[in-house]
C-alpha positions in Angstrom: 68.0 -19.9 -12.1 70.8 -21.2 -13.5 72.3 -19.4 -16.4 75.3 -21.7 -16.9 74.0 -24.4 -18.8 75.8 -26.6 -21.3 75.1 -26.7 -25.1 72.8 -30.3 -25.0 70.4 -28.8 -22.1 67.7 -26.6 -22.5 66.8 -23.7 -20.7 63.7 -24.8 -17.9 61.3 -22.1 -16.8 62.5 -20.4 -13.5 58.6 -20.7 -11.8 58.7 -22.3 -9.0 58.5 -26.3 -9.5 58.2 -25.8 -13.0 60.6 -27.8 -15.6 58.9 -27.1 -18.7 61.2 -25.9 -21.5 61.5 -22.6 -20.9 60.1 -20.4 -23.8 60.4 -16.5 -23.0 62.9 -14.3 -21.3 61.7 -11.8 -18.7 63.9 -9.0 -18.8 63.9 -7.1 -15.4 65.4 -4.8 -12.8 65.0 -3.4 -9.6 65.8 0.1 -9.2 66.6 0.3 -5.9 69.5 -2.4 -6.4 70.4 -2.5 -10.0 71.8 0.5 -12.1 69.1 1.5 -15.1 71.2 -0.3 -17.9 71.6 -4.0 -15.7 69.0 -6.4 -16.6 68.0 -9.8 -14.8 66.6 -12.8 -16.9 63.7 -14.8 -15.7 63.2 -17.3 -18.4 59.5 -18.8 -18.7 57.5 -21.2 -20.4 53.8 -20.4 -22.2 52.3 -21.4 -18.9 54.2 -18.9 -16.4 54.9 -16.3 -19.2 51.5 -14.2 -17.5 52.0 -14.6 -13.6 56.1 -14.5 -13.8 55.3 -11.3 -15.6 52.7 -9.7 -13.5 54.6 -10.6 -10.6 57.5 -8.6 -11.7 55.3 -6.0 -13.5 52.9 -5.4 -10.0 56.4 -4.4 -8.4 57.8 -2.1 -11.4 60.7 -4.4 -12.0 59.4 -5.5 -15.3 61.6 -4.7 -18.8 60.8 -6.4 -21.7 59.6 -10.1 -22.4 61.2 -11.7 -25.0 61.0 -14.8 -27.2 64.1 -16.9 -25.6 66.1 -17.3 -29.1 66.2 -13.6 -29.9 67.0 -12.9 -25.8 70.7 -11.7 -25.1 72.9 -13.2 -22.7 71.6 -14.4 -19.6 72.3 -12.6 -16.5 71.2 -14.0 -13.1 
């Protein structure tokens, strides 16, 4: 995903193939790789918000899910 965007584009869903304005903000990490306080950022829209999620939630990595205005800084 890519985290850098400028001010007139708006964030796309990271699914696969998707490019539907994205709408939420997975919050994740994997413990194995990432100390407890870093967190990745999926972003999703309404569509992918459920499988992006189980995905990460079926391998423990899941966080929070937020709404993508009230998400804090992107980190990819």
């Amino acid at each position: 995903m890519n985290a850098s965007l400028s001010a007139d584009e708006a964030p796309i869903c990271s699914a696969k193939g998707c490019r539907a304005p994205a709408e939420w903000a997975l919050r994740w990490n994997n413990p194995r790789l990432h100390t407890p306080e870093r967190r990745k950022t999926w972003l999703a829209c309404a569509d992918h918000r459920s499988s992006l999620g189980d995905f990460l939630a079926a391998r423990g990595f899941l966080r929070e899910v937020a709404p993508l205005p009230a998400s804090p800084t992107l980190d990819v």
